[in-house]
Structure formats: C-alpha cells, structure tokens
C-alpha positions in Angstrom: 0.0 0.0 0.0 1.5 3.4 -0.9 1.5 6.0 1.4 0.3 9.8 0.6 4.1 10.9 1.3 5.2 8.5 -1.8 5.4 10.5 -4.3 7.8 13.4 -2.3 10.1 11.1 -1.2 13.5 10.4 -3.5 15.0 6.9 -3.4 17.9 6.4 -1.2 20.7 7.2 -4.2 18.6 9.2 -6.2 18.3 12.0 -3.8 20.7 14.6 -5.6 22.1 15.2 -9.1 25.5 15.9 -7.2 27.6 15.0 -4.4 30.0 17.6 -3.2 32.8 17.4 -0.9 34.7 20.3 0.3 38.7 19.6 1.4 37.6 21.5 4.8 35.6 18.0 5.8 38.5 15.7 4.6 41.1 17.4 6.8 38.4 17.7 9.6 37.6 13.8 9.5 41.5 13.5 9.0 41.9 14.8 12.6 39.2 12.9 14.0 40.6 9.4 12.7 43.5 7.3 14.5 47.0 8.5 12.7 46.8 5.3 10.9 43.3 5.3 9.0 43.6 8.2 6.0 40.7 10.2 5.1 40.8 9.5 1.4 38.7 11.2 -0.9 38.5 8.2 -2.6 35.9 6.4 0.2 33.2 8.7 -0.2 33.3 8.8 -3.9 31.6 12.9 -5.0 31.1 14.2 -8.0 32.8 17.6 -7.0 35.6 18.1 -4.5 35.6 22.2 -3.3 38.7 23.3 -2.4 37.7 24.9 0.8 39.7 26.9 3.6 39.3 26.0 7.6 35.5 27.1 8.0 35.4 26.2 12.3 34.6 22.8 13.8 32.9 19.6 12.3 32.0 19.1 8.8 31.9 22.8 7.1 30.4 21.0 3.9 27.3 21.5 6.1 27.3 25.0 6.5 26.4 24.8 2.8 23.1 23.7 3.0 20.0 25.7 2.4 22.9 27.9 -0.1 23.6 28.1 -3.5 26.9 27.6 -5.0 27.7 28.7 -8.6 30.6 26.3 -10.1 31.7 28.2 -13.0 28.4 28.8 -14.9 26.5 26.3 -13.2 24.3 26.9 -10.2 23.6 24.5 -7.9 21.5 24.3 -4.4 22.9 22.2 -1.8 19.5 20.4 -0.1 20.7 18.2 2.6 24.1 16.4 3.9 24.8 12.9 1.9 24.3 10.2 4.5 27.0 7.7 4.7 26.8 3.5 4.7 29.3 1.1 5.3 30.9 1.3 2.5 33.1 4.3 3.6 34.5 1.5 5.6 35.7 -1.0 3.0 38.7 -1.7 1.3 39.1 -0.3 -2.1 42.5 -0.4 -4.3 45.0 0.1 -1.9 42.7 2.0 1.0 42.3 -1.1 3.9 39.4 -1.9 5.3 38.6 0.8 8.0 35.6 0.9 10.4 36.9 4.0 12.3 35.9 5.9 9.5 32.2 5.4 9.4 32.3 5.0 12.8 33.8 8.6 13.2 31.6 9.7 10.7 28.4 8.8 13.0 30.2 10.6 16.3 30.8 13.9 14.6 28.8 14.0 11.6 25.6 12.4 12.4 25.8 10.1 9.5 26.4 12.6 6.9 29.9 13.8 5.1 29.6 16.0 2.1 26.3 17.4 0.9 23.4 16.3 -2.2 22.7 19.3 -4.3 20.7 19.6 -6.9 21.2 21.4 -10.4 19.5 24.9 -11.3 21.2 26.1 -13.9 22.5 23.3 -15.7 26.4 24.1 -17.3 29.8 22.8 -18.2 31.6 22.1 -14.8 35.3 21.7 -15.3 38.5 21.3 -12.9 39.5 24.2 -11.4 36.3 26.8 -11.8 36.0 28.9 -9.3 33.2 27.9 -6.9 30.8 30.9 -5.2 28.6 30.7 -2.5 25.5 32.6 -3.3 
C-alpha cells in the first residue's frame, strides 16, 4: 500500500544530481581518525571536491546547505548532507578496510559527510572553476 508521502520522497541514491565534498571535511575527518586510518577522498566517492579553507569545527560542507553555489556557470542548491553507509569502511585499491571511519563519521557528523545538491542552472563544470557561495 502506498503511502500519501510516496510521491515526495527520493530513493535512497537518487536524492541529488550531485555530491559535493569540500577539502575542509577531509582534513576535519582527517583529525578525528587514528594516525593510521587516512581520510581518502577516494571512500566517499563525490562528484565535485571544493577546495575549501578551515571554516570552524565539524563538517563545514554542512554549512552549505539551504545555499547556493555557482561552479563556473552552473548553479547549484545544496539540499541536505549525503548520508554515509558502510561502504566508507571498506577496502578499495589500496585503501584497507577501515571501520573508524564510518564510525567517526556517525560521532561527529551524524551520518552525513559531504552534501546532495541539486542542479538549477544546468552548465559545463570543469577542474579548477572557481566555486561561489551565493
């Protein structure tokens, strides 16, 4: 039986067009993890990686939520933080398995590490444009 809410609600990996990562939340999670377990970009597996300064405590990525972010032409609106499963945890190529890493993802960022946004302006998006927080 389908509920009224059916329609509103997006699949567990269809939730965003994009998922975005800002190198402020790796080097956060990097200082929350054991000296031996890197934070590798590579686990989480977004779209876009934001080269972003120190923006406080936690996870800045979500300080982006509820924004907009204009990636060269594009323009994007982050909707809600990208909720992590175990497979953060497993070994991939060369990266070990490593539970610490989900597990410090639940402590510090309730679940979530890098951010679902959807597109609004649809452009090219290539490495290096400048990204802008609207």
């Amino acid at each position: 039986m389908e509920t009224a809410n059916a329609d509103r609600l997006a699949p567990r990996y269809d939730r965003g067009h994009l998922h975005i990562l800002t190198t402020a939340s790796l080097r956060s999670l990097a200082e929350l993890l054991p000296p031996d377990v890197l934070a590798d970009v590579r686990r989480f597996r977004p779209n876009i990686v934001v080269d972003m300064e120190e923006a406080g405590s936690g996870f800045p990525d979500r300080q982006l939520i509820g924004r907009q972010l204009r990636i060269g032409e594009a323009l994007v609106s982050v909707n809600e933080p990208c909720e992590r499963c175990s497979f953060t945890a497993l070994a991939q190529g060369d990266l070990p398995f490593a539970k610490e890493v989900l597990h410090t993802i639940a402590r510090h960022g309730g679940g979530g590490f890098g951010v679902l946004a959807g597109v609004v302006e649809a452009a090219p998006i290539r490495e290096g444009d400048r990204v802008r927080v609207i």
